[in-house]
VOGU-3710 file (C-alpha; in Angstrom, 3 decimals, decimal comma):
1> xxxxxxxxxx> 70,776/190,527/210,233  73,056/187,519/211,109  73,467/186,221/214,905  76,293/184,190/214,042  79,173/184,289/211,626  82,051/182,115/211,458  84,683/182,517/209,364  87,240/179,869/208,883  87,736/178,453/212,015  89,949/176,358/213,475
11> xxxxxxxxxx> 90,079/174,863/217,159  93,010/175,446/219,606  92,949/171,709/219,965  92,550/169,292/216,762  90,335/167,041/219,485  88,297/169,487/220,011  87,186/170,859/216,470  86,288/169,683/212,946  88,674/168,300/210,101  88,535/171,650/208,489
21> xxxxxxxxxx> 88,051/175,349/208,935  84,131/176,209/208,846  82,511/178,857/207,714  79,117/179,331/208,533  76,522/182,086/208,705  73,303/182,148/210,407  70,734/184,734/210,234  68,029/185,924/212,662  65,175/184,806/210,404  66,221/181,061/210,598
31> xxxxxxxxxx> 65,566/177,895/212,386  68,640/175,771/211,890  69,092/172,001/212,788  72,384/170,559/213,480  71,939/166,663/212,171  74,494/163,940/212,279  75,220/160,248/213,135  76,486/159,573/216,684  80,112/160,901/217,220  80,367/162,850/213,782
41> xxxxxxxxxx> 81,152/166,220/215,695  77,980/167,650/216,031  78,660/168,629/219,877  82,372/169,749/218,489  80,628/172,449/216,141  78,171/173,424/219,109  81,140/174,080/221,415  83,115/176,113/218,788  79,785/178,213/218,815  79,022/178,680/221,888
51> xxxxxxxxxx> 82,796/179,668/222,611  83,625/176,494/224,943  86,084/175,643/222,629  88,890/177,728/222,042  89,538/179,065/218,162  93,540/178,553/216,934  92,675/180,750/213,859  89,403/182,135/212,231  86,724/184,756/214,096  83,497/183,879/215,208
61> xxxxxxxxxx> 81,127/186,467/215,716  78,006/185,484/217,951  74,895/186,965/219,921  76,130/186,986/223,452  72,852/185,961/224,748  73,379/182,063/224,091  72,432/179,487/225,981  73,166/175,805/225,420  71,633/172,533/227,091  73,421/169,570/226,303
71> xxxxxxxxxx> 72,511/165,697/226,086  73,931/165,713/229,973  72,046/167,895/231,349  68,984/165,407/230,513  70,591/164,164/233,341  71,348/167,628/235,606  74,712/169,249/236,641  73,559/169,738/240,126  74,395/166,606/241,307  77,696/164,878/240,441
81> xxxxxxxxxx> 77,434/162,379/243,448  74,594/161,105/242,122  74,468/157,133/241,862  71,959/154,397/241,102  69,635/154,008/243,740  69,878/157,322/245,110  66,438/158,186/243,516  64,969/155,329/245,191  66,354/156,219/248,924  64,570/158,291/250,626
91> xxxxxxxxxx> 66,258/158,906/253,329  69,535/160,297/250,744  66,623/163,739/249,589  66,085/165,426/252,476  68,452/167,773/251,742  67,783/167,962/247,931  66,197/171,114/246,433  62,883/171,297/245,858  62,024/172,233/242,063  59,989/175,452/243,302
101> xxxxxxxxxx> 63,413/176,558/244,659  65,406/176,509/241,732  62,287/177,998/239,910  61,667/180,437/242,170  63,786/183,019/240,503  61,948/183,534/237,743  58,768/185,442/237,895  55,159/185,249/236,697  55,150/185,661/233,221  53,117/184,906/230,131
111> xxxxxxxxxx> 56,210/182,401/229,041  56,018/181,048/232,272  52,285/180,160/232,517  53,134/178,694/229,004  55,902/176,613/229,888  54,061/175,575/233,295  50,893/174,141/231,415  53,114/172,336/228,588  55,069/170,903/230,814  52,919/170,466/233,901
121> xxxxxxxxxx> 55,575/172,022/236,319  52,966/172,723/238,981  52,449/169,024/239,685  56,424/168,735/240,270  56,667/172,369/242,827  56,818/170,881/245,751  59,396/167,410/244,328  62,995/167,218/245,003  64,925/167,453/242,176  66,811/164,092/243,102
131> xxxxxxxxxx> 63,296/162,765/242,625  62,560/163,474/239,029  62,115/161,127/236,456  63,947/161,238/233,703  61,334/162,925/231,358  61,033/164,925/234,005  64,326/166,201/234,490  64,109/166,732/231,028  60,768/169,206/231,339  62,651/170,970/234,402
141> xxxxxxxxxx> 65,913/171,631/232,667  64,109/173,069/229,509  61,717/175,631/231,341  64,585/176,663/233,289  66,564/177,617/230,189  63,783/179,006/228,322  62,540/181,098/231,020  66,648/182,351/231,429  66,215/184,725/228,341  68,165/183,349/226,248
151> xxxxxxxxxx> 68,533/185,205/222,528  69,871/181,893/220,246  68,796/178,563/222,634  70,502/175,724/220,968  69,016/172,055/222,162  70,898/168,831/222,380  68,099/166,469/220,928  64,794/168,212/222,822  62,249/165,795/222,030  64,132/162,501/223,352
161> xxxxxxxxxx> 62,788/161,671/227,005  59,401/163,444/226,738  56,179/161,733/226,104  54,559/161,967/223,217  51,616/164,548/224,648  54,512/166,812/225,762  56,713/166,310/222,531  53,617/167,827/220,446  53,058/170,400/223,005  56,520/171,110/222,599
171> xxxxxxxxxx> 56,977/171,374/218,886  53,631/174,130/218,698  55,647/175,831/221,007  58,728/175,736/218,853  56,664/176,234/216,116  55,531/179,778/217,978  58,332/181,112/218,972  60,379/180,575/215,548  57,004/182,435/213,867  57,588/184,840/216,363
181> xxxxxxxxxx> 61,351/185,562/216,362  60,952/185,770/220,531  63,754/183,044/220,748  66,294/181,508/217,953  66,312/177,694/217,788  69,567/175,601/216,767  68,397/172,449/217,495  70,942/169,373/217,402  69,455/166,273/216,143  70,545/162,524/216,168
191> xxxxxxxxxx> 67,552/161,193/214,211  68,224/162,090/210,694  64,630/161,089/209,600  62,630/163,853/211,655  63,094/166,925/211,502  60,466/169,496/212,696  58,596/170,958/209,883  59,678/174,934/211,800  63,287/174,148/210,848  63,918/176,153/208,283
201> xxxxxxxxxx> 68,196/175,310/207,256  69,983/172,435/207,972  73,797/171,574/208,428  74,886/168,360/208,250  78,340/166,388/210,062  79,560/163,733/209,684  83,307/162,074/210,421  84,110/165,375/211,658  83,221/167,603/208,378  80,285/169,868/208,100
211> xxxxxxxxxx> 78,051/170,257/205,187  77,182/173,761/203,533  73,991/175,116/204,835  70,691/173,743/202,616  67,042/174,220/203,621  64,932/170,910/205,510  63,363/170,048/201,759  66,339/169,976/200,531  68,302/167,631/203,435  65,408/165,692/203,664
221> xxxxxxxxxx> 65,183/164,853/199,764  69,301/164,160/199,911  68,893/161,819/202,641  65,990/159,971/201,566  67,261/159,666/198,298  70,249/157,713/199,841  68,953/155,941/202,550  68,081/152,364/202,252  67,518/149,322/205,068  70,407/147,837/206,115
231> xxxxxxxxxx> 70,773/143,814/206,006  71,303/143,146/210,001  71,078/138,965/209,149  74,305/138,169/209,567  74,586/140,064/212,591  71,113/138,189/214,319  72,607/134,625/213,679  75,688/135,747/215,442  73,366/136,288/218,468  70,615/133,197/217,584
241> xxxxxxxxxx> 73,906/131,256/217,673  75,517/131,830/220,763  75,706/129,578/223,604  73,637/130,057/226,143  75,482/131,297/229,526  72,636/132,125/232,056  69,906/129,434/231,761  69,511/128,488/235,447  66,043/129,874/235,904  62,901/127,302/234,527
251> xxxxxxxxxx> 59,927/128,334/236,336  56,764/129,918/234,397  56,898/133,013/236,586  59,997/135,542/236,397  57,946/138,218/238,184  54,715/138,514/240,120  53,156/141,375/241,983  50,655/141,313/244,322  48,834/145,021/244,995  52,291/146,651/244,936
261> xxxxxxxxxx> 52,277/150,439/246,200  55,147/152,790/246,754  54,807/156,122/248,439  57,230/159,066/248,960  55,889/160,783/251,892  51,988/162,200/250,148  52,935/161,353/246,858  51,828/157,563/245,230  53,443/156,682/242,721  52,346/152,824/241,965
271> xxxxxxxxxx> 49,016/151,937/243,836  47,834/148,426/244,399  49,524/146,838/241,234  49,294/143,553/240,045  51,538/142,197/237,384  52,776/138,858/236,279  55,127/138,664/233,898  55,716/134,885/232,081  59,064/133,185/231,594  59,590/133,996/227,719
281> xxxxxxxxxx> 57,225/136,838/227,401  58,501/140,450/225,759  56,229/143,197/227,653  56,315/146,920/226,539  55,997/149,168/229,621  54,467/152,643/228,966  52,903/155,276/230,475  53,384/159,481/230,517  56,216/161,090/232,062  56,166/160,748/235,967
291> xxxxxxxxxx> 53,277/157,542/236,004  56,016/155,506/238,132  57,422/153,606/235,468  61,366/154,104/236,558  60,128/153,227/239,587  58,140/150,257/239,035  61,768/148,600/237,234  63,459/149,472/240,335  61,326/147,358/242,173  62,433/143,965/239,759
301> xxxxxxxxxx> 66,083/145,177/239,249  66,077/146,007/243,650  67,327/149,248/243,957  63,906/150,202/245,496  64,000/149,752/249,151  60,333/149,777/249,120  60,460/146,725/247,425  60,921/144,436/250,322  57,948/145,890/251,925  55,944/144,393/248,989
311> xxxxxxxxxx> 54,617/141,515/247,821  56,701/140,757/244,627  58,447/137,501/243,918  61,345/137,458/241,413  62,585/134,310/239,842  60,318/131,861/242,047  62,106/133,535/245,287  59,619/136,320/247,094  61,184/139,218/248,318  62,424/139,115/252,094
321> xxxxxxxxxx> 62,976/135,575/252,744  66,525/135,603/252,588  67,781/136,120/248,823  70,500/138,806/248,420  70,065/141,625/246,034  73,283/139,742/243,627  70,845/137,022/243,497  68,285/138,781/242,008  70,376/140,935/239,362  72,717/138,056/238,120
331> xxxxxxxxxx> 69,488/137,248/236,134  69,035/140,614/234,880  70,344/142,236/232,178  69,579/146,579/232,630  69,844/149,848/230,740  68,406/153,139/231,839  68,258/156,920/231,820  68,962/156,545/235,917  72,040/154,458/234,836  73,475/156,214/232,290
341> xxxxxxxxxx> 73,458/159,495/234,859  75,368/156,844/237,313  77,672/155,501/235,291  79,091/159,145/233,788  82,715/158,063/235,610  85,929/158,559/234,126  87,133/155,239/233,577  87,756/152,816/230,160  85,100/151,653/228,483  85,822/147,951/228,533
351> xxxxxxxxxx> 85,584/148,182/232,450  82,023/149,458/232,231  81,296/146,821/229,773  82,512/144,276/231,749  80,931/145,447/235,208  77,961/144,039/233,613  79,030/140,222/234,500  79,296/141,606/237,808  76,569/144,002/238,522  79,039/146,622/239,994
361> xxxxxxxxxx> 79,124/150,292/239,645  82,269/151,663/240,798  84,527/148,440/241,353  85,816/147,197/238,280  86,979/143,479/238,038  89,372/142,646/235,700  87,377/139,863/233,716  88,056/136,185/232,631  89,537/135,633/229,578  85,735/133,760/228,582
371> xxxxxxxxxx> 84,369/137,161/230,151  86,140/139,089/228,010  85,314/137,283/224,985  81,933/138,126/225,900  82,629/141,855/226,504  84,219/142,112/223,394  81,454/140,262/221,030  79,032/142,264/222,375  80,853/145,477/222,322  81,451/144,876/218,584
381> xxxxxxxxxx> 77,822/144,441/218,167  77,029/147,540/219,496  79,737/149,386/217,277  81,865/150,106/219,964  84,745/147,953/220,068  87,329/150,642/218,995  86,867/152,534/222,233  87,238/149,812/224,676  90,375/151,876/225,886  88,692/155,347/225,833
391> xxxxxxxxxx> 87,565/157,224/228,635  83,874/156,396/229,103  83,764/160,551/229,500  85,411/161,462/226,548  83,140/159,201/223,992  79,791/160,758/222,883  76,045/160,325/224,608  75,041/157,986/221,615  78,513/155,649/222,110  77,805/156,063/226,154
401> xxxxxxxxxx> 74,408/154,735/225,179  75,698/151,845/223,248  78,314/150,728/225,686  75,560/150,768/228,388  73,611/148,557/225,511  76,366/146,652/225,404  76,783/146,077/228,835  73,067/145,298/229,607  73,822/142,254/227,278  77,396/140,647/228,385
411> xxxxxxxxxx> 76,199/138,200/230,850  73,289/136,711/227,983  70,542/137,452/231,171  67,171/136,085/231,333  65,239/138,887/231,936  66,460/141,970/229,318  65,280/145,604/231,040  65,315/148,187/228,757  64,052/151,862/229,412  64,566/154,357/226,608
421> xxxxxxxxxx> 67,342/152,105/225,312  67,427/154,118/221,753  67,953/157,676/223,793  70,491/159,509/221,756  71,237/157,198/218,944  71,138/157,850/215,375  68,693/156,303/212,308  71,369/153,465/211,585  71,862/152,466/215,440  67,999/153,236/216,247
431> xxxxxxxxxx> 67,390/150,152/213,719  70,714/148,312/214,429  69,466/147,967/218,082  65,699/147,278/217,360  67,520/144,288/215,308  69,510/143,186/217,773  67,057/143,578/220,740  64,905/140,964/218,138  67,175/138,533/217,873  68,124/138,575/221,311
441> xxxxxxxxxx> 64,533/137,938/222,302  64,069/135,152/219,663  66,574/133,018/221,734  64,976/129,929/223,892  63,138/131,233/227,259  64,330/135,126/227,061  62,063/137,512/228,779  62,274/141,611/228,131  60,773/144,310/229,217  60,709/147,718/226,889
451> xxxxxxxxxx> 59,978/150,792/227,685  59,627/153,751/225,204  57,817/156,785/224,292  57,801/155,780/220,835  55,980/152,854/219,092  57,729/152,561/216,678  60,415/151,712/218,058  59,283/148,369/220,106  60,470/145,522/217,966  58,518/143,076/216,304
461> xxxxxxxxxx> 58,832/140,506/219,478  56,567/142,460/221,434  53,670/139,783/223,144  51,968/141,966/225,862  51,616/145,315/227,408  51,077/147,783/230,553  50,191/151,257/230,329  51,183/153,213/233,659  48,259/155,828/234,522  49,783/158,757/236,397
471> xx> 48,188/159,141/240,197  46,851/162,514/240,916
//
């Protein structure tokens, strides 16, 4: 029995659909995987699926119990006034739903116990959901969808965000229900590389055409058989040889913290940290979902409030004594998950870019022509130079990501922050980043800090690390 059939169709709007009619049949007994670079399309075919997208020509015959959870909602729909430090305010939640709440709905079940102990939902009842981190956002938004019933669930990249305990608790589950036909997976995949062994057909898109349907042996022998390392030399002398912009800081320390704690009402989140971090030393930051590590980088970057309650000194300047918050972040060079959910704004690209030499969200200077230069070098070494008109809204989640890269880097900063920087991207810019992260860190006196949920992909820089424990 088939679930879906499509039949040559074509999109109301050429935008909005592939280069060519598709046809495409999928059965009840399969897995499938959706798989593509960033910005082939993939989301296009989704939407054409799932009936978003309006067909000029062509039928498409589906299972109306469908469900789909996008890249975005990583980030939730239930909050479109959400900006940077809202997480960090306390005073901004009080009115924010609880998790139980919007759980509350759905009643004792055997999925639900399941779902509950993979993703450890009980320890997050009683938490706002303005509160989350993003892994777990990410946990939230997946048991709510899974416990909604759906017949076909297809998932915008499911694995990205999670730690790697809950990614393997995760993929038995997969592994379960596919066995046992409870719920249909079409799972859409930016990392080309790995895909789960329960996928059992693949489709590939790229530049807006879709492949015909082959199994995962048979995808996964194609693309290995073409894949090969690409040469990212030329591109790391570019960055080894630029002139250095921001070099105004020269003392041994760029952060120190003295028993650091941070509480939201009963709940700790750091407890009597210490941490000093050298001038020219790359750190990777780690630790499972919810251990406080979003929260420890909002303390450095300060968009914590807490943080001038603590003892932390940034720069050589300790917090409180009269430095301004522009002070501290025209050092700093930042990308997040938290960010990426503020910056979601319709407005062009090169103004998000460039709001990086500022450290703005939501007032956009028009920059120097130097400033520009800048915006522009490192927009083309993130790939993204060609949409430096577009509508920061209208590009994909991997581009979104690689503008925010892009901007992170403008202003050449001291200290580099990076959390999940590779979220969303695709094999080629998962290794054209790691590259360009290296290089950046091989120039004179930089300092990073990393954070990912993946080892491998910390670059080769890496000279000391902190693991997070989570506080019960």
């Amino acid at each position: 029995m088939n679930t879906i059939e499509i039949n040559q169709a074509v999109a109301r709007y050429q935008e909005l659909g592939l280069a060519e009619p598709i046809s495409l049949t999928i059965e009840e007994s399969e897995t499938l995987a959706i798989v593509g670079p960033n910005a082939a399309g993939k989301s296009l075919l989704v939407e054409m699926i799932v009936g978003k997208s309006p067909l000029f020509s062509g039928k498409i015959n589906r299972d109306p119990n469908i469900k789909y959870i996008t890249f975005r909602d990583t980030y939730g729909s239930f909050d479109a006034g959400y900006y940077l430090q809202q997480r960090w305010n306390s005073t901004e939640y009080d009115d924010s739903p609880l998790v139980c709440g919007a759980l509350s709905r759905y009643p004792d079940s055997p999925l639900r116990e399941k779902l509950f102990k993979i993703f450890g939902m009980d320890e997050l009842m009683d938490k706002p959901l303005v509160l989350l981190s993003s892994g777990e956002l990410r946990k939230y938004q997946l048991t709510k969808i899974l416990l909604s019933g759906p017949k076909i669930l297809i998932v915008d990249n499911p694995f990205i965000g999670l730690d790697a305990k809950t990614r393997e608790q995760l993929r038995v589950f997969f592994t379960e229900i596919s066995s046992m036909k409870e719920i249909q997976l079409i799972l859409v995949l930016s990392m080309l590389d790995d895909i789960p062994e329960f996928v059992t057909s693949v489709v590939s898109v790229e530049d807006r055409h879709m492949s015909s349907k082959m199994t995962r042996q048979e995808y996964l022998d194609k693309f290995f058989a073409n894949d090969s390392e690409e040469d990212f030399s030329s591109l790391q002398k570019k960055i080894l040889d630029l002139p250095y912009v921001n070099r105004n800081y020269e003392g041994d320390e760029v952060i120190r913290l003295n028993k650091v704690s941070v509480r939201y009402g009963e709940r700790t989140i750091l407890k009597d940290l210490d941490w000093v971090v050298g001038r020219g030393s790359k750190w990777a930051l780690s630790g499972d979902n919810g251990s406080g590590k979003s929260t420890l980088l909002s303390l450095i970057t300060a968009d914590n409030p807490q943080g001038y309650a603590c003892d932390i000194s940034l720069f050589g300047m300790k917090r409180g004594t009269g430095e301004s918050i522009w002070d501290i972040k025209k050092h700093i060079g930042y990308v997040s998950p938290e960010m990426h959910r503020a910056y979601c704004k319709n407005v062009p690209v090169i103004d998000i870019v460039s709001s990086g030499i500022h450290d703005k969200i939501g007032l956009y200077l028009k920059p120097k022509p130097e400033q520009m230069q800048a915006c522009e070098f490192w927009m083309d070494v993130f790939g993204v130079l060609h949409l430096k008109d577009k509508s920061f809204v209208q590009i994909s989640s991997g581009e979104q990501r690689l503008v925010l890269l892009a901007r992170a880097f403008v202003k050449d900063p001291e200290l580099l922050i990076l959390d999940e920087p590779l979220h969303g991207l695709d094999t080629y810019n998962r290794r054209k980043v790691k590259k360009v992260i290296e290089a950046f860190c091989k120039r004179t006196d930089k300092t990073m800090i990393m954070v990912t949920h993946y080892k491998n992909e910390l670059p080769s820089v890496i000279t000391d690390s902190i693991y997070l424990v989570k506080n019960q």
